[in-house]
C-alpha positions, 0 to 999 in steps of 0.5 A: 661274343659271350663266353660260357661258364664253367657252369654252362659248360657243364650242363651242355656236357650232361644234356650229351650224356643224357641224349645217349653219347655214350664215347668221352672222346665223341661227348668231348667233341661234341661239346667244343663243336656246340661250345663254339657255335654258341659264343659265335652267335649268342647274344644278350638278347636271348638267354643261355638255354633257348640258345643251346636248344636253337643250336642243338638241332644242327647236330642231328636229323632225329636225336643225338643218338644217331651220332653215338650209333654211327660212330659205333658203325664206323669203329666196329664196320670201317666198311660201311659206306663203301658197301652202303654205296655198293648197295645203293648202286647195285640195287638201281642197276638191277631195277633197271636190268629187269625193266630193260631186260623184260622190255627186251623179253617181251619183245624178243631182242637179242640180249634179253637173256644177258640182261635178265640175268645179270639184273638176277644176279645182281640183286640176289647176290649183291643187292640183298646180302650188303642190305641184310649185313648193313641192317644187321649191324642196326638191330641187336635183337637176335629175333630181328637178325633171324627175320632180316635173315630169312627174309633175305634168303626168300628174297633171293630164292624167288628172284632166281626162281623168277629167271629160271622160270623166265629163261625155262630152266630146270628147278624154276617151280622148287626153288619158287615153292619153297621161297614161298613156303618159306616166306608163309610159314616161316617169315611172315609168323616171326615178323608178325608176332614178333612186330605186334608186340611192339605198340610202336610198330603193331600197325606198320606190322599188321600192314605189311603181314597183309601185304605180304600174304595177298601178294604170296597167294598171287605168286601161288596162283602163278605156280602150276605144276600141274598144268605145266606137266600136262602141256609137256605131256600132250606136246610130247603126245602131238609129236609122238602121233606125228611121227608114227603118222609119217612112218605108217603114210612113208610106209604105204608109199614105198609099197606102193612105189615098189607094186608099181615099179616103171610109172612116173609115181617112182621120180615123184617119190624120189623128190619127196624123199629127198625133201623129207632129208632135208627136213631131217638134216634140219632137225638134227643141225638143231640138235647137235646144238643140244649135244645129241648125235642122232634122232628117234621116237625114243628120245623124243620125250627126253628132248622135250623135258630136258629142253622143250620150252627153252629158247637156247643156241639151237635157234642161231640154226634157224635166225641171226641175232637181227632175226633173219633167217639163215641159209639153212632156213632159206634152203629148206625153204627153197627145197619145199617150193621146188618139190611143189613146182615138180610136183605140179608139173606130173599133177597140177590139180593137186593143191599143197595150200592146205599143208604146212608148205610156203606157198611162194617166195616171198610167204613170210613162211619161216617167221611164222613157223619157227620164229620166236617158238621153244623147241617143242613147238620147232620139233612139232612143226618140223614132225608135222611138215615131214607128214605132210611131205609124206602125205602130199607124196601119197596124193601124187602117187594115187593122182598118177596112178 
C-alpha cells in the first residue's frame, strides 16, 4: 500500500474545490474517502493522477457537484426524501387509479366513481404540489420557479376539470377553459422564451413548446359548450312536449270516461290511472333522493340542469351495486304487464308492441330502459311511458265504445 504526500494530498483537495465543493466539512470529508481508497488500491504500476481519475468517478454519477447540492438539500430541506418517496408512491397510485378507475368507467362497475376520485385527488393534491416544492428547491431562477408554478396549478386545474366532466358536475367546462388559457397564454410564453435563450436547452424547448400547444388544441376541441347547452335544451324540450302531450291525451280521456259514464271504458280507465301512479311514485322515490318533495312542469328544467347528466344515488332506486333491478323496478314492471293482460281481456286486438311497455316477464325491459342512463334520459322514458299509458287508455276507450 502507497502512502500519499503531502503534495498529493493537496492537489486532490483542490481538484474538490475546483469540482464545486463549496462546505469544508464536505471537501474535508471527501478528501479522507478518496485518500483512502487510493493507498488501498494503488500500486507502483500506474502513476498518482490516472489513479485519482480511476477513483474519482466512484463518488458521483455526473459531477462532484451533485454532492455539494444534495447536501445543501439536505441541511436547508431535512425532508427531502421522505417527500421524494411520498411522491413517488403517490404518482404510481394514481396512474394506477385512473387506468383502473377508467376501466371501471367504461364498464360501468361499482366504485369507478371512488376510484377516479381519489386517483384526482391524489395527483392534484399531492403528486403535484411535493413535485413543484421538490423541484423548486433545484432551480434558483426566479423565472424557473414562476414556470414550475404555473405549470402546476394548470396541471391541477385540468385534472379536476377532467373528474368533474367525468363524474358531470357542475364548473367542469370553467375550470377546463381556464387551465387552458392558462396553459397557452401564459405557461407556454414563459417556458418557450425563457428555454430558447438557453443554447442548451433551445431544442428540448422548442420540442416541448410544440407538444404541448397540439395537444392544447386537442383539449379544446373536447370543450363544447355550446353543443352541451344545446343538448340540455332539446332534452328539456322532449320532456316538456311529453309531459303537455300526456296532460292533453289524460284530459280527453277523462271527458271522454265522464260522456259515457256506465260502460266498461270507465274500469279500463280505472286500471290505467292507477298504472299512471306508479309510474309517478316511481319518479318521485327518484327525486327525493335529489332532495326534491314534489314534481311539476315547472321544475322540470331546474332537475335537468342542476342533475341531468349525473349518475348520482337516485340510481340505487332503480339497481343494486351487482346491477339488479330492485323490488320497486320490478313492481313497476309488474303493474304495466298486468295493466295489459287486463286490458286485452276488454279488447284483445289492441297491441301495446308499439309502446315503450315490456312485453313479457322475462323482456329484458328494465335494463334497456333505465340502466346505465343519466337522469335526463331516466325523467325522459319515465315522461314518455306515462303518455304512452295515457295513450293506450285512449285506444281502449274508443275500441269499446
Amino acid at each position: 500500500m502507497n502512502v500519499l504526500d503531502d503534495k498529493q494530498v493537496q492537489f486532490i483537495l483542490n481538484d474538490i474545490r475546483r469540482n464545486g465543493i463549496e462546505l469544508e466539512d464536505l471537501q474535508l470529508s471527501l478528501l479522507d474517502h478518496i485518500c483512502c481508497v487510493i493507498e488501498e488500491e494503488w500500486s507502483t504500476n500506474i502513476s498518482f493522477e490516472e489513479k485519482y481519475h480511476e477513483v474519482l468517478p466512484r463518488f458521483f454519477k455526473k459531477g462532484l457537484r451533485e454532492i455539494q447540492e444534495e447536501t445543501d438539500l439536505l441541511l436547508t430541506f431535512k425532508n427531502y426524501y421522505a417527500m421524494k418517496k411520498m411522491m413517488i408512491i403517490s404518482g404510481a397510485m394514481s396512474a394506477f387509479g385512473f387506468f383502473i378507475g377508467s376501466m371501471f368507467k367504461i364498464m360501468h362497475w361499482p366504485g369507478a366513481s371512488i376510484l377516479m376520485v381519489l386517483a384526482v385527488a391524489g395527483f392534484s393534491f399531492l403528486f403535484l404540489p411535493i413535485l413543484f416544492i421538490l423541484k423548486s428547491r433545484e432551480v434558483k431562477a426566479t423565472r424557473e420557479k414562476l414556470t414550475l408554478g404555473i405549470g402546476t396549478i394548470v396541471g391541477i386545474l385540468f385534472s379536476i376539470s377532467i373528474l368533474f366532466k367525468v363524474m358531470h358536475w357542475p364548473g367542469a367546462n370553467v375550470m377546463g377553459m381556464t387551465a387552458l388559457i392558462g396553459l397557452v397564454f401564459v405557461f407556454l410564453p414563459i417556458h418557450f422564451f425563457g428555454g430558447i435563450r438557453n443554447p442548451e436547452t433551445k431544442t428540448n424547448t422548442i420540442v416541448s413548446s410544440v407538444i404541448l400547444l397540439a395537444i392544447s388544441g386537442l383539449l379544446f376541441l373536447m370543450v363544447n359548450l355550446k353543443s352541451n347547452v344545446a343538448t340540455e335544451n332539446a332534452i328539456f324540450l322532449a320532456n316538456k312536449n311529453a309531459i303537455k302531450s300526456k296532460e292533453f291525451v289524460a284530459k280527453a280521456n277523462a271527458d271522454f270516461v265522464a260522456k259515457n259514464s256506465g260502460l266498461p271504458n270507465e274500469q279500463i280507465a280505472e286500471n290505467g290511472d292507477k298504472t299512471r301512479k306508479t309510474i309517478q311514485e316511481f319518479r318521485m322515490s327518484i327525486l327525493k333522493r335529489l332532495g326534491y318533495n314534489s314534481y311539476d312542469v315547472k321544475l322540470d328544467e331546474e332537475i335537468i340542469r342542476q342533475h341531468g347528466k349525473g349518475f348520482g344515488s337516485f340510481s340505487e332506486v332503480m339497481f343494486t351495486n351487482e346491477g339488479k333491478a330492485t323490488e320497486f323496478l320490478l313492481d313497476l314492471k309488474s303493474n304495466l304487464l298486468d295493466y295489459q293482460a287486463t286490458a286485452k281481456k276488454e279488447s284483445p286486438t289492441v297491441d301495446f308492441s308499439s309502446l315503450s311497455f315490456p312485453q313479457s316477464s322475462g323482456d329484458d325491459w328494465e335494463n334497456k330502459t333505465f340502466l346505465n342512463l343519466p337522469l335526463e334520459a331516466v325523467l325522459r322514458n319515465l315522461n314518455q311511458l306515462e303518455l304512452d299509458v295515457e295513450l293506450s287508455i285512449m285506444s281502449l276507450l274508443l275500441e269499446n265504445k
